[in-house]
C-alpha positions as CSV (number, residue, x, y, z in Angstrom):
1,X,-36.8,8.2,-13.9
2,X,-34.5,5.5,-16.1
3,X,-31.0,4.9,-14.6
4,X,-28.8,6.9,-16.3
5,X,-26.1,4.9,-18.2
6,X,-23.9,6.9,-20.2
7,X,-21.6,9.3,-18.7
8,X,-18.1,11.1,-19.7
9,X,-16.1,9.0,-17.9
10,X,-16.2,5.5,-16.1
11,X,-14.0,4.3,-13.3
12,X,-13.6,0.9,-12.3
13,X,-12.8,0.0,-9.0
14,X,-13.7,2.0,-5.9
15,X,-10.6,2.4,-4.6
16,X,-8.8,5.7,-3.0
17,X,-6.9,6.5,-5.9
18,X,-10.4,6.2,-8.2
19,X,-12.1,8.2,-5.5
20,X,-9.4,11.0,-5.8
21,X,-10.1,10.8,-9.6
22,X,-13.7,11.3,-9.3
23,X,-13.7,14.1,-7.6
24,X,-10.9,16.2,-9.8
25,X,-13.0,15.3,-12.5
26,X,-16.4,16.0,-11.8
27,X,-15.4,19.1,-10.2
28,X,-14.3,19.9,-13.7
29,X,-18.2,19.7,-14.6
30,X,-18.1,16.1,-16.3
31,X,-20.1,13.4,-15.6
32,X,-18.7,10.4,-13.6
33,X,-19.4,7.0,-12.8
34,X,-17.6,4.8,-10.3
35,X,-18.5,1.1,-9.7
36,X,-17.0,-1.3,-7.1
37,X,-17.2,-4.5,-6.7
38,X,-17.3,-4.7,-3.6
39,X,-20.1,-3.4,-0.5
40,X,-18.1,0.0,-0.1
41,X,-15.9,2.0,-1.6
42,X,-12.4,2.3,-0.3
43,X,-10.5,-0.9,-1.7
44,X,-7.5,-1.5,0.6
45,X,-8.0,1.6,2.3
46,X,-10.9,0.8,4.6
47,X,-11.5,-0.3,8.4
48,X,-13.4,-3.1,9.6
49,X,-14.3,-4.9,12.6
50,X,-13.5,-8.2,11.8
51,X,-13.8,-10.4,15.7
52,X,-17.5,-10.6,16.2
53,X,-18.9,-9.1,19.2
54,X,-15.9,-6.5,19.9
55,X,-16.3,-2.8,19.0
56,X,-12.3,-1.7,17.2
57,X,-12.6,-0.9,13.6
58,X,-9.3,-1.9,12.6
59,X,-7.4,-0.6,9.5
60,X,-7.6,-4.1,7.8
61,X,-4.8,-3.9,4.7
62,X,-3.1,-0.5,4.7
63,X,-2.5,1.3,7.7
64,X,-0.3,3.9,7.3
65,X,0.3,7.3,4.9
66,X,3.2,8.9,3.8
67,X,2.7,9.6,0.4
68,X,-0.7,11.7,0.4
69,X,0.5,14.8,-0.8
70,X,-0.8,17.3,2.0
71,X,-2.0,19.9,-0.8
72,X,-3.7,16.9,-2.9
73,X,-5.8,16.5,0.3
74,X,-6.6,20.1,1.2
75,X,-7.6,20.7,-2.3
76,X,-10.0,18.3,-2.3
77,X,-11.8,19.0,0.8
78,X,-10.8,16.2,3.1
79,X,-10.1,17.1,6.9
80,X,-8.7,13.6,8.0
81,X,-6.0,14.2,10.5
82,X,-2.8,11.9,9.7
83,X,-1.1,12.5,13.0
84,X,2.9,11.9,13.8
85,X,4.2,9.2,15.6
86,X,5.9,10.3,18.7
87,X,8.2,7.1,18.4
88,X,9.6,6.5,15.0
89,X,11.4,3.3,15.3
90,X,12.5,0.8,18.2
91,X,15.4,-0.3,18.5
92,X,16.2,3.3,17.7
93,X,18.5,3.8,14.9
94,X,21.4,6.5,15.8
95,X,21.8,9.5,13.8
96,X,23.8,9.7,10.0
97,X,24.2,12.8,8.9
98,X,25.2,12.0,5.6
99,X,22.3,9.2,4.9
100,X,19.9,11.6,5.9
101,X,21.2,13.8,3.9
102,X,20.8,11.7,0.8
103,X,17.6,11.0,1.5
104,X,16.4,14.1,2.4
105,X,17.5,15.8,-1.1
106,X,15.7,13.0,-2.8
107,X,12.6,13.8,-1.0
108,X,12.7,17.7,-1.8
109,X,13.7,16.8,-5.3
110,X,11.7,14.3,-6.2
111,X,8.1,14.2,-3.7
112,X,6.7,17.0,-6.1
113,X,7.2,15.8,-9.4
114,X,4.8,12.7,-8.5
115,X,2.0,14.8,-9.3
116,X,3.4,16.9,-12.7
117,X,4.0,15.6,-16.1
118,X,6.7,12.5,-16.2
119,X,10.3,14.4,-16.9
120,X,13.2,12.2,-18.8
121,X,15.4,10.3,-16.8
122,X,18.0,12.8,-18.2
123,X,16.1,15.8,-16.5
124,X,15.4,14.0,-13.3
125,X,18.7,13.4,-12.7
126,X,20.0,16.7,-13.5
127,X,17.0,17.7,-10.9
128,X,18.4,16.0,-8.3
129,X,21.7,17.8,-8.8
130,X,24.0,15.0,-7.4
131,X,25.8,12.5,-8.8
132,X,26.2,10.6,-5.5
133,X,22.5,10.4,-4.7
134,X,22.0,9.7,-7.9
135,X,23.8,6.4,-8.3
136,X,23.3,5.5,-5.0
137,X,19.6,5.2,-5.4
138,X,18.8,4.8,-8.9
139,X,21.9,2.7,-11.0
140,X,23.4,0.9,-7.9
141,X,22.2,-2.2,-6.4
142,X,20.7,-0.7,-2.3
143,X,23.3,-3.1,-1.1
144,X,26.5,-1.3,-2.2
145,X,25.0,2.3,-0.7
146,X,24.3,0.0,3.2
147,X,27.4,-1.8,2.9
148,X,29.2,1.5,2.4
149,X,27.6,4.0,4.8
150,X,26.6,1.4,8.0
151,X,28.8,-0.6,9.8
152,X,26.4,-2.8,12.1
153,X,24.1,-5.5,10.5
154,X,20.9,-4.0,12.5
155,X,21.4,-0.6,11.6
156,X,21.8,-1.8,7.3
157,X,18.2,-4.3,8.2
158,X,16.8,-1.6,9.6
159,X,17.3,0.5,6.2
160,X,16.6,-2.1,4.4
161,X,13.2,-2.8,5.3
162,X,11.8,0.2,3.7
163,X,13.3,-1.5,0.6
164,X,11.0,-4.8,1.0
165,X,7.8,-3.6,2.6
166,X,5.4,-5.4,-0.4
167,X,8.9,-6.4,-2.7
168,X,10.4,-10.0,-2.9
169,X,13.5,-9.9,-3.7
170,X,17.1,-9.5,-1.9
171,X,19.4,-6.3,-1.3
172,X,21.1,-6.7,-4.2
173,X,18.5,-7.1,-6.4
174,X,20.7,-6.0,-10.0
175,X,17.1,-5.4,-11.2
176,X,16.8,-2.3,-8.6
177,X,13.2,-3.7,-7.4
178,X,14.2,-3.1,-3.8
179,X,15.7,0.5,-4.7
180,X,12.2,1.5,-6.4
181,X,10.2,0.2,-3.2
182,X,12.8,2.5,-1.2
183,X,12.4,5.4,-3.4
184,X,8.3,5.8,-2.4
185,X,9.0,4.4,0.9
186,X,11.1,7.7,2.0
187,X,10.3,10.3,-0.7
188,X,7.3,11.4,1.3
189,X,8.2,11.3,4.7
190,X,7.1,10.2,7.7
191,X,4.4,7.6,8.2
192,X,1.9,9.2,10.0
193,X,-1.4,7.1,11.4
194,X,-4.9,8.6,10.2
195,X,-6.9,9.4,12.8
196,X,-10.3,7.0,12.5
197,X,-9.1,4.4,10.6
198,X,-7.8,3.9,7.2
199,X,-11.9,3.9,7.2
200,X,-12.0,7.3,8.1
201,X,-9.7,8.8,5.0
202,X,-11.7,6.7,2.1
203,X,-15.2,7.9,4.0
204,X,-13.9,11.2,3.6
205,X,-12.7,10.5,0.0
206,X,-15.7,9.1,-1.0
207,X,-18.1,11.9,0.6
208,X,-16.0,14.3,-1.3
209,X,-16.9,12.6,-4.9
210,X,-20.1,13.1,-4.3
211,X,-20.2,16.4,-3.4
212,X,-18.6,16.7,-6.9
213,X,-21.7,15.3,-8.1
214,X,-19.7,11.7,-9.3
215,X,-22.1,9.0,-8.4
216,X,-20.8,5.8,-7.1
217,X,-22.7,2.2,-7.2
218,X,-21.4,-0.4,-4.9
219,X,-21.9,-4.3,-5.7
220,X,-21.0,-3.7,-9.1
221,X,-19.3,-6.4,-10.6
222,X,-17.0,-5.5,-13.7
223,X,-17.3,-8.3,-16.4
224,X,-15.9,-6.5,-19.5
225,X,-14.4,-2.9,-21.0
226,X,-14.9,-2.8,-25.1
227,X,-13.6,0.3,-26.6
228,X,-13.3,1.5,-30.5
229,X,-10.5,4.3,-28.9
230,X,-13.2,7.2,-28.9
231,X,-16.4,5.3,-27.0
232,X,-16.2,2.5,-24.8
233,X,-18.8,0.0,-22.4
234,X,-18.4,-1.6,-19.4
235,X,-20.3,-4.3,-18.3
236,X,-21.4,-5.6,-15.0
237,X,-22.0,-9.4,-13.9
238,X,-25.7,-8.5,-13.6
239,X,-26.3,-7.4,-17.2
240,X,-26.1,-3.6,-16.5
241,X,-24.0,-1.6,-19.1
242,X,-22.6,1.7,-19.1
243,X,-21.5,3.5,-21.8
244,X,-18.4,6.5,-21.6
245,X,-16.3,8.5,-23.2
246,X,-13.2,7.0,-21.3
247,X,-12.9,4.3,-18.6
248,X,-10.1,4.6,-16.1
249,X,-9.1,1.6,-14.5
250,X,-8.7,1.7,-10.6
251,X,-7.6,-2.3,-11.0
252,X,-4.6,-3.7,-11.4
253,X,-3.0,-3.6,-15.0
254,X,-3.2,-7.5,-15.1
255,X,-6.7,-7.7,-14.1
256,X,-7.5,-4.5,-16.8
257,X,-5.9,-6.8,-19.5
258,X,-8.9,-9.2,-18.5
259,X,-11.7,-7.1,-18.6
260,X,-10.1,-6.2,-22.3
261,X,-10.4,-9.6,-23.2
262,X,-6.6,-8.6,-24.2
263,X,-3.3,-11.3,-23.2
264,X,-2.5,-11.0,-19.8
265,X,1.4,-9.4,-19.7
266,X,4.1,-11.3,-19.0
267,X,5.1,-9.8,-15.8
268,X,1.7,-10.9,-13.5
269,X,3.5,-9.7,-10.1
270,X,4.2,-11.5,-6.8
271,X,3.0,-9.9,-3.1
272,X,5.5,-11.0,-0.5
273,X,3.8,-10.5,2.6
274,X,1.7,-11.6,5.6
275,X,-0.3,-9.6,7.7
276,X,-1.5,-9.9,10.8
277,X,-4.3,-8.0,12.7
278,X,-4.5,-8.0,16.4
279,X,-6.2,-7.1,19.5
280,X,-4.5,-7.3,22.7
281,X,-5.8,-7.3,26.1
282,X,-2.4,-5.5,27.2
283,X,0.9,-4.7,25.9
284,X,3.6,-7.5,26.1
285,X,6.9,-7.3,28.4
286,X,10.2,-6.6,26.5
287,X,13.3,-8.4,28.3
288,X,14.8,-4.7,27.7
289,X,14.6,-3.0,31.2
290,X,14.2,0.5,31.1
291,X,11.8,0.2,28.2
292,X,8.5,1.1,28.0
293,X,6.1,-1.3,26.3
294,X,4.2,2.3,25.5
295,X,7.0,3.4,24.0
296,X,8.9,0.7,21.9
297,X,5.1,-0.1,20.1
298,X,4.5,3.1,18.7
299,X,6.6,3.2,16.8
300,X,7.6,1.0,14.1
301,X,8.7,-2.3,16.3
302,X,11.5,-4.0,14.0
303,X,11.5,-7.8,14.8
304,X,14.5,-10.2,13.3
305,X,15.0,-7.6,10.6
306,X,19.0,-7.3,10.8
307,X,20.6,-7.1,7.4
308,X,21.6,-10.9,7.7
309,X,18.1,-12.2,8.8
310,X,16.9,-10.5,6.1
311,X,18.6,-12.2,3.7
312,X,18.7,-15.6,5.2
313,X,14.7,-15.6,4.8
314,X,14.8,-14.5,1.4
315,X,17.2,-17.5,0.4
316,X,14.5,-19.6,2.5
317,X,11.6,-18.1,1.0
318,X,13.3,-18.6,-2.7
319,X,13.9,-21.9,-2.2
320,X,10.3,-22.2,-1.6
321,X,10.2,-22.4,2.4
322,X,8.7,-20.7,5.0
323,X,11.5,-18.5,6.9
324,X,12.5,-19.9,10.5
325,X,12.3,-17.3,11.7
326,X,10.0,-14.4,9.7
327,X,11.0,-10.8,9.8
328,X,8.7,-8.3,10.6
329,X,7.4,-5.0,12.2
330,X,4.7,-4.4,14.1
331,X,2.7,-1.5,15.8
332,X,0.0,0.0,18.0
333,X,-2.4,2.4,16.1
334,X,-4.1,2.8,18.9
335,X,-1.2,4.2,21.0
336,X,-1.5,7.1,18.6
337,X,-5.5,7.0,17.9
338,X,-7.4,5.3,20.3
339,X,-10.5,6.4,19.0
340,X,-10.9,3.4,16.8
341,X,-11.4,1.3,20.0
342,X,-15.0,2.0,21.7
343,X,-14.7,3.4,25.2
344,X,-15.4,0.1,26.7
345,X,-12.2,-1.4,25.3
346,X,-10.2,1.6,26.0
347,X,-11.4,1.5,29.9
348,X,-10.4,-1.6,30.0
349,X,-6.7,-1.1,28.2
350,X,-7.0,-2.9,25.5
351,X,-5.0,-1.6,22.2
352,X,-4.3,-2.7,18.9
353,X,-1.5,-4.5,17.3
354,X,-0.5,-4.9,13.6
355,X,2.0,-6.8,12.3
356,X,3.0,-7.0,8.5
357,X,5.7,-10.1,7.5
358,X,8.3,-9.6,4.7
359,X,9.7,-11.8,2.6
360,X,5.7,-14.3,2.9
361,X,5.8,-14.7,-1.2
362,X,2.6,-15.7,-2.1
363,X,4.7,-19.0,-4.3
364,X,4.6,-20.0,-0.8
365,X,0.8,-20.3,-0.1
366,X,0.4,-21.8,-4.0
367,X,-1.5,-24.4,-4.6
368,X,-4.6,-26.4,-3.3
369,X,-4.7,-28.5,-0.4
370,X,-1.7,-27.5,1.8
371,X,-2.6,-23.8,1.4
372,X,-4.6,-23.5,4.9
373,X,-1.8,-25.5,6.4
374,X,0.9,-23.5,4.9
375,X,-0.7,-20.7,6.6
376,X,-1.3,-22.1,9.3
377,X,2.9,-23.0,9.8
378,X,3.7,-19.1,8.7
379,X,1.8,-17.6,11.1
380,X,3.0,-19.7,14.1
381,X,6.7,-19.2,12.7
382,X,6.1,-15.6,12.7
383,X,4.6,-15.4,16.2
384,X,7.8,-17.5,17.0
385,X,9.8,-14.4,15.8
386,X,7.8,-11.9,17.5
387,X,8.4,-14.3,20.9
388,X,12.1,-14.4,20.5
389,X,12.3,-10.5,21.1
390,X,9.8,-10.2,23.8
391,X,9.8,-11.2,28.0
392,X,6.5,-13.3,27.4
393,X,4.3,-14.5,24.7
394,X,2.2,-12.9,22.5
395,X,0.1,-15.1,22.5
396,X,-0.9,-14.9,26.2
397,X,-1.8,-10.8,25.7
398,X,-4.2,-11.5,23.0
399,X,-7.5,-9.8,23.7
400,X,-10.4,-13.4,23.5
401,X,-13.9,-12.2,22.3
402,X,-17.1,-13.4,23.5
403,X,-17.0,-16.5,21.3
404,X,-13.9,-17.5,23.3
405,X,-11.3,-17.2,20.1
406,X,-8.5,-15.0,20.0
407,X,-8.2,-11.7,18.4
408,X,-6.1,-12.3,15.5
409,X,-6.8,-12.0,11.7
410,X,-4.0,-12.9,9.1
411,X,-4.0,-12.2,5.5
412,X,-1.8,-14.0,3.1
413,X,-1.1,-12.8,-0.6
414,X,-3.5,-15.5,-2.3
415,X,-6.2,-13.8,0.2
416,X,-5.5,-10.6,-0.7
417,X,-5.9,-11.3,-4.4
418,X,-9.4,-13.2,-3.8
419,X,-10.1,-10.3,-1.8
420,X,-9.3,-7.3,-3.7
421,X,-8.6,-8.5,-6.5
422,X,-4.5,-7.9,-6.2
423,X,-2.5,-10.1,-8.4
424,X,-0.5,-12.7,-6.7
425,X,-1.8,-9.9,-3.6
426,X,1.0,-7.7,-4.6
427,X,-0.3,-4.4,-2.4
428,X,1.7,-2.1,-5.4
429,X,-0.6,-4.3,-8.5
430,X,2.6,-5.0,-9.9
431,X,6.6,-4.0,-8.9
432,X,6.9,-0.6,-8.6
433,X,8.4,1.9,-11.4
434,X,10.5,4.3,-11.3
435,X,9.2,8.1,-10.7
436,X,10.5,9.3,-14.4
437,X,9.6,8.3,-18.1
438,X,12.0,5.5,-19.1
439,X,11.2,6.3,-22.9
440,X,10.7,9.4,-25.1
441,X,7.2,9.0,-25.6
442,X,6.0,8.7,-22.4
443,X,8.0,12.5,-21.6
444,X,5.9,15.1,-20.4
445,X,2.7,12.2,-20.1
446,X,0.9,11.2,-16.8
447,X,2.6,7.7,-16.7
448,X,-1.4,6.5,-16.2
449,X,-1.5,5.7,-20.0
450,X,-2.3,2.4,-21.7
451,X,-2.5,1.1,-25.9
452,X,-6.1,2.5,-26.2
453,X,-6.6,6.4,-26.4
454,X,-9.0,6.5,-24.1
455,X,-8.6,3.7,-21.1
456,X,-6.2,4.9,-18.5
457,X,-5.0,3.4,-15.5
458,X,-6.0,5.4,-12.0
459,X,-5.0,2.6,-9.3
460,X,-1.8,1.5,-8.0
461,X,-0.1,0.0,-11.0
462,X,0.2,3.7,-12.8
463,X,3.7,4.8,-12.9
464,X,4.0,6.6,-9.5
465,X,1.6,4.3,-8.2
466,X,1.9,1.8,-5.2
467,X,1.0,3.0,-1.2
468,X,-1.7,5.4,-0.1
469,X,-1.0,8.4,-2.2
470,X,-3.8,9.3,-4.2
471,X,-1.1,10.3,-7.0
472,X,-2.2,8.2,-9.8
473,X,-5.9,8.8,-9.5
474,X,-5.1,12.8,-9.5
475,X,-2.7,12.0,-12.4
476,X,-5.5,10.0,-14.3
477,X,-7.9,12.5,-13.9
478,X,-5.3,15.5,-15.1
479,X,-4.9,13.1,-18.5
480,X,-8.0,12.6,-19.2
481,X,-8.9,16.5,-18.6
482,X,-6.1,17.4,-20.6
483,X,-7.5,14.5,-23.7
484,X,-11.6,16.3,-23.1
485,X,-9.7,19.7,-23.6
């Protein structure tokens, strides 16, 4: 039998989001297409075992869910456990009423319209029904709101970080980048490990497209999209062709532009972090006594992140030079899940450490040459950091495999645009948007709409996009149902 090539709809990229969009709509009884380039579906949300010769499937980019609407998940037929974290934070952060407060009305208000039709500005403020929340978050720089509310500098760094996770730029930002990141970083609560892996919840999403009936081919390269706005083809590196009735793009918008043969826009995006992936042979000492190792790295372990360090390594990192002294978290997955280690590792106590670097620009690992070395220097300064809040090296717990090296991977942003195809390795495809229509034609759309009727954008850089959600691909496939009638 020939290889079918035309189908109702086309998605490039295999990512989560275009795995989530696959299956909405071929429940709906069309025919669907998905093509990755790379050897399996998943994109950033996949697991790996990347130190030869030892069994832990590690959560390799992403690693942690908030945003998943539970509903989204349920209705499509995934059973992947995202368990709680019985340790937030460490150091612990005391209680504010009236912060959490704030941020708890923005989550209630806000968290469901991500999957609805994009209301007005006018309407979502009038939704959240308060004027303080409302300038605090969305027409105030974040600094004003910390410098207000906190009084110590590690309580306002501590805040802060949720503002910079993936986002370059400083606290008082009067572009409100940092309060956008903040926005999806607390909108859908906790951060909750998924049980198996990152691996785990895009096998799941990718078993439930095809039980929808979409079919998904692996290794395919995407070359080109050509569209007269009511047919369009995409073609692969190897010659293959597919014809559709609409493509939805799972890449980035800047890498989309490409495969249009259209200009690329003006505001190609920067990723600002490193990451780190670690085994460890045991747990290091914290010069804190009284504190359990156990304890302090569930959680989210805040290193160097006061307010003022923050800002210190962004002036560095602007001025085009690695931070002293890095900030960064880090945390155990395995604490939480150690099911992703095999049972030899866990007899022998071994757990998992991940560590993800703010303010790592990827202007920083530019050019040829020096890039290896300018790698080389981040990661040592940011072990330095790590060092200066521990009783003992972290170096000296890594876990060695059987080839004798150590048991750490690290990811810069150039990487993670050669890799998966991020540009400048922003994890978000470009700087996140804000969760409402910021003109009258785009009220009461999916925010997943580009200049050709029927090319829509599923992955990460859809309005509402960024993190592990699953949003824009639902929000793709509701358009494009809503454009097939």
């Amino acid at each position: 039998m020939a290889e079918r090539t035309k189908f109702d709809v086309v998605i490039v990229g295999g990512g989560h989001n275009a795995l989530v969009a696959a299956t909405v709509i071929a429940r709906a009884g069309r025919s669907v297409l998905v093509l990755e380039r790379r050897a399996e579906p998943g994109g950033a949300a996949v697991s790996v075992s990347p130190f030869p010769g030892v069994d832990a499937r590690l959560s390799r980019y992403s690693y942690l869910v908030s945003l998943f609407p539970p509903g989204l998940l349920r209705g499509l037929g995934v059973g992947v456990e995202l368990r709680r974290r019985r340790i937030a934070t460490y150091p612990p952060v005391g209680s504010h009423p009236e912060w959490e407060s704030l941020v708890a009305r923005l989550a209630e208000r806000v968290f469901p319209t991500l999957t609805e039709p994009l209301r007005s500005r006018d309407e979502m403020r009038r939704l959240i029904d308060d004027d303080h929340t409302w300038t605090a978050l969305f027409e105030a720089p974040l600094s004003e709101t910390l410098e207000r509310m906190f009084v110590d500098d590690l309580t306002r760094g501590t805040v802060l970080t949720d503002a910079l996770i993936g986002t370059f730029a400083p606290a008082d930002d009067p572009h409100l980048r940092q309060n956008r990141c903040f926005l999806y970083h607390v909108v859908g609560g906790s951060w909750d490990v998924p049980v198996g892996g990152m691996g785990a919840l895009s096998s799941a999403l990718t078993n439930a497209a095809r039980r929808a009936g979409a079919k998904l081919v692996t290794h395919a390269n995407v070359v080109s999209i050509a569209t007269d706005e009511r047919t369009a083809e995409v073609a692969c590196a190897d010659g293959r062709t597919y014809g559709a009735r609409h493509v939805l793009a799972g890449v980035a918008p800047h890498v989309l532009s490409g495969l249009l043969g259209e200009p690329a826009p003006d505001d190609k995006s920067e990723g600002a972090q490193l990451k780190l992936n670690m085994l460890l042979r045991r747990l290091p000492r914290l010069p804190v006594s009284g504190v359990k190792p156990d304890d302090a790295f569930t959680g989210t372990f805040h290193v160097n992140e006061g307010y003022e360090q923050l800002e210190q390594a962004y002036r560095e990192a602007s001025a085009g030079e690695i931070p002293a002294l890095p900030p960064c978290e880090i945390y155990c997955h395995s604490l939480t899940d150690p099911s992703i280690l095999s049972a030899e590792l866990r007899a022998q106590g071994v757990q998992t450490m991940t560590l993800f670097g703010l303010h790592m620009p990827a202007r920083l690992f530019a050019g040829e040459g020096d890039s290896a070395s300018r790698k080389l220097q981040a990661v040592e300064a940011t072990l330095t950091s790590v060092d200066s809040v521990l009783a003992e090296p972290l170096e000296d717990c890594l876990l060695r495999g059987p080839d004798g090296m150590p048991c750490l991977e690290a990811l810069t942003p150039p990487e993670l645009e050669a890799e998966l195809g991020m540009p400048g390795g922003h994890i978000f495809h470009r700087d996140l948007a804000w969760p409402f229509a910021e003109s009258e034609e785009d009220v009461s759309r999916w925010g997943v709409e580009t200049s050709h009727a029927n090319v829509w954008v599923c992955g990460a850089g859809a309005r509402r996009g960024g993190g592990v959600s699953g949003i824009p691909g639902h929000n793709a496939a509701r358009a494009v149902l809503e454009a097939t009638g």
